[in-house]
Each structure stands twice: as C-alpha cells, then as structure tokens.
C-alpha positions as CSV (number, residue, x, y, z in Angstrom):
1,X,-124.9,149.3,1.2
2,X,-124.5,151.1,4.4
3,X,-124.6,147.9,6.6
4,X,-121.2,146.9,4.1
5,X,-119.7,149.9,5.4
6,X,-120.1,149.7,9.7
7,X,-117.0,147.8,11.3
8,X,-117.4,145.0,12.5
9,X,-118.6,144.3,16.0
10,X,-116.2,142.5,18.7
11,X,-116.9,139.4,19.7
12,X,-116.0,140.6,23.0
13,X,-118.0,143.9,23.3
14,X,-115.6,145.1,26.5
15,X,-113.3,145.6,24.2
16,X,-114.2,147.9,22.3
17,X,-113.6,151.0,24.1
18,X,-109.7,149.3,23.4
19,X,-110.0,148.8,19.8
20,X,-111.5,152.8,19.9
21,X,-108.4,153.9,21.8
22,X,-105.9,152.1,19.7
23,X,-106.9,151.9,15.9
24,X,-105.4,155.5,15.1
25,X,-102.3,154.2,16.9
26,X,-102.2,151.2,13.9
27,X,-100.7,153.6,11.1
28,X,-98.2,155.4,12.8
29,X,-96.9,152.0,14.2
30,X,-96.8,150.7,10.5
31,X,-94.5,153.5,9.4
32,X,-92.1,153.7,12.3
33,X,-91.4,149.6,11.9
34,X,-90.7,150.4,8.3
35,X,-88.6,153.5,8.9
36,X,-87.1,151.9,11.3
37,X,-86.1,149.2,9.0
38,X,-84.8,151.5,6.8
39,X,-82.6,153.6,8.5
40,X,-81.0,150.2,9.7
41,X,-80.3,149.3,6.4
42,X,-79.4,153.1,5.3
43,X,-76.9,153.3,8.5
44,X,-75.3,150.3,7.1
45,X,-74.4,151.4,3.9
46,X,-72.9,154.5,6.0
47,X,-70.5,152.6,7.9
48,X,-69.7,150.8,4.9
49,X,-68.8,153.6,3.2
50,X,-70.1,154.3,-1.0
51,X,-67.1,152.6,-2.7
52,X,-67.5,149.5,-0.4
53,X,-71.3,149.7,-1.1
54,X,-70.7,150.4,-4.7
55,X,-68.7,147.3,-5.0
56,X,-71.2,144.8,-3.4
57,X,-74.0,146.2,-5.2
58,X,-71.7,145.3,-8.3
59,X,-71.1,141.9,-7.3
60,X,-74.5,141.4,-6.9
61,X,-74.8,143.1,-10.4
62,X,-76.4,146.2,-9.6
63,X,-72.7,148.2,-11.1
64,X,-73.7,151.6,-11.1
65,X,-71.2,153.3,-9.5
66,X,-70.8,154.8,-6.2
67,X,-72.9,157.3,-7.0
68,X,-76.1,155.1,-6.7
69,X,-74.7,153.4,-4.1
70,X,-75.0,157.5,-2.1
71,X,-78.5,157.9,-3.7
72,X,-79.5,154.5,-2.4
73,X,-78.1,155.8,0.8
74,X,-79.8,158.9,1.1
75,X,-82.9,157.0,0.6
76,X,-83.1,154.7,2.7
77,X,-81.7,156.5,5.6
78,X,-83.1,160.0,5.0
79,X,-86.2,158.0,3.6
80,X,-86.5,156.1,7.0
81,X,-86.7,159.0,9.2
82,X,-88.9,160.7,7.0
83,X,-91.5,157.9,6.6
84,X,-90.9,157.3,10.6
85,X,-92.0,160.9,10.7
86,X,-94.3,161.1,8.2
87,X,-92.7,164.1,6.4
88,X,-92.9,163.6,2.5
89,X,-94.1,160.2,3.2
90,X,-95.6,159.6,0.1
91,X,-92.4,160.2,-2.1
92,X,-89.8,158.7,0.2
93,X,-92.5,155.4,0.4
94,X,-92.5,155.3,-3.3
95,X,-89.2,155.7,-4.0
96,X,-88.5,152.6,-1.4
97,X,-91.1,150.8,-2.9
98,X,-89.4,151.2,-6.5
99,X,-86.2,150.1,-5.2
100,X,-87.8,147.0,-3.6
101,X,-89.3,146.1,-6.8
102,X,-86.1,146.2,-8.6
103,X,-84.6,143.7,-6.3
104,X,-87.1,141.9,-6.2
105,X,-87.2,141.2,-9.8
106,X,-84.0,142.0,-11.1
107,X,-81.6,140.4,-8.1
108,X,-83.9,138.0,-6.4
109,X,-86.5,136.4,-8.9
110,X,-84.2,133.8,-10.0
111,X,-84.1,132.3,-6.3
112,X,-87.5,131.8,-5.9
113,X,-89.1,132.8,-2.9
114,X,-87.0,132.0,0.4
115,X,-85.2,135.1,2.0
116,X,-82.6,131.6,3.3
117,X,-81.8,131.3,0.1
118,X,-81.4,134.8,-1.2
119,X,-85.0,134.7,-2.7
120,X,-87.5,137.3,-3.2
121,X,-89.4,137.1,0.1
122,X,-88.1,140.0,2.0
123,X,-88.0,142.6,-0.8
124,X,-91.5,141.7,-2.1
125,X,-93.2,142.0,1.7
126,X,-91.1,145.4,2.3
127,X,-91.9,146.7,-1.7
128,X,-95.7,146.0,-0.9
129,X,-96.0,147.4,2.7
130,X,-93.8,150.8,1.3
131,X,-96.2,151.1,-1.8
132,X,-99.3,150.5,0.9
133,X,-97.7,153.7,2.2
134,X,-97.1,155.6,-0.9
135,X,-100.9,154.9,-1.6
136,X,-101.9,155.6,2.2
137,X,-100.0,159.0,3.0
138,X,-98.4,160.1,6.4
139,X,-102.1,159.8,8.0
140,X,-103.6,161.8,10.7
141,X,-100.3,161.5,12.9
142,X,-97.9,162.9,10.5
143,X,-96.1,165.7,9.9
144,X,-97.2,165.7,6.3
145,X,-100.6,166.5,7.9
146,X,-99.3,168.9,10.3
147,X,-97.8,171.0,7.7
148,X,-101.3,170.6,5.6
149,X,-98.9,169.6,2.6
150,X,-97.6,166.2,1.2
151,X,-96.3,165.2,-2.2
C-alpha cells in the first residue's frame, strides 16, 4: 500500500530538486488561468452593459432578464478575482461550474462537441476544471487559507 502512495521518481533524477521547487506553484497557476478567464469574460459583459447582455443571452434562449444577465456578471468578474485570489474559492468555483454545466447542456449539447461550431467543448473543459476547484479549495497559497476560513 505504501509503495502506491510515493511519487514517482524522475527519469532524470537532476530534476528533481525542480519538480520540489515548483509543484506548490501548480495550483495557484491553475486558478489564476481560470480567473483570469473569467474576469475576461465578466469585463465583457460590463462594457456591454446588462440590457445588451440580457438580450444576447435571450437570443441564445437563456431570457431571463437583465437581472441574470448582472448576476452572471458579478460572477464571473467578482468570481474571477476571487478564485485568482483564492478568497471564497470554493463557492465562486462552484457557482462557475454550475453555470458551465447549464451551457453546456442547455445551449450547446445540440452542436456536438466543436467550440467552431458553437458546440460544447469549451464549456465542458471550463465546467470541469471550475468543479476541480470547488472540490480542491483555494490550497496552501490562498487567501482562503490565510484567513483559516473557506466556504
């Protein structure tokens, strides 16, 4: 049992003092490339403003009013710098991860799987790597784990 749990060794045994330096630096990176990509996509539903938003989430028939189109806002912008950060990481991640799931199979499905032809392949990677995180937590570099507190 115990010999199923050791890492495995490198190939290349000069590098490990490299894979030792750089493994904790793995998690973080994971959740400032997906709050990064949120934020992006939260920033652009800001300069399109929530009646403009509202209306292409409606044509894309998601019409639930400007008012979702603001929550959806709030959390994918406030939900990207906070998963960036790793503050309430674990709510922000599962709310994402919710919303990616409805697109996935409520606005994409049909499509099949291409993201070239509006298909499911961009939600379901981006739905799977925010539940990771929901599952996962902040980790050791967060602010979750500064504070001693996460959701």
């Amino acid at each position: 049992m115990a010999e199923a749990e050791r890492e495995p060794q490198p190939v290349l045994p000069f590098l490990k003092p490299f894979y030792d330096a750089v493994i904790p630096l793995a998690w973080p990176l994971v959740r400032v490339a997906v709050g990064w990509d949120l934020i992006v996509h939260g920033w652009g539903k800001i300069l399109r403003g929530p009646t403009q938003q509202a209306a292409l989430l409606a044509r894309d028939g998601t019409d639930f009013g400007v008012a979702f189109a603001v929550f959806l806002t709030f959390i994918e912008l406030v939900g990207g710098i906070c998963i960036a950060l790793g503050l309430l990481t674990r709510f922000f991640a599962a709310a994402i991860a919710i919303e990616m799931g409805y697109l996935t199979f409520h606005q994409y499905w049909g499509n099949g799987f291409s993201w070239l032809n509006r298909g499911y392949e961009y939600t379901l990677l981006w739905g799977m790597v925010t539940l990771a995180i929901a599952l996962r937590g902040g980790g050791p570099w967060s602010l979750d784990r500064k504070l001693g507190r996460e959701l």
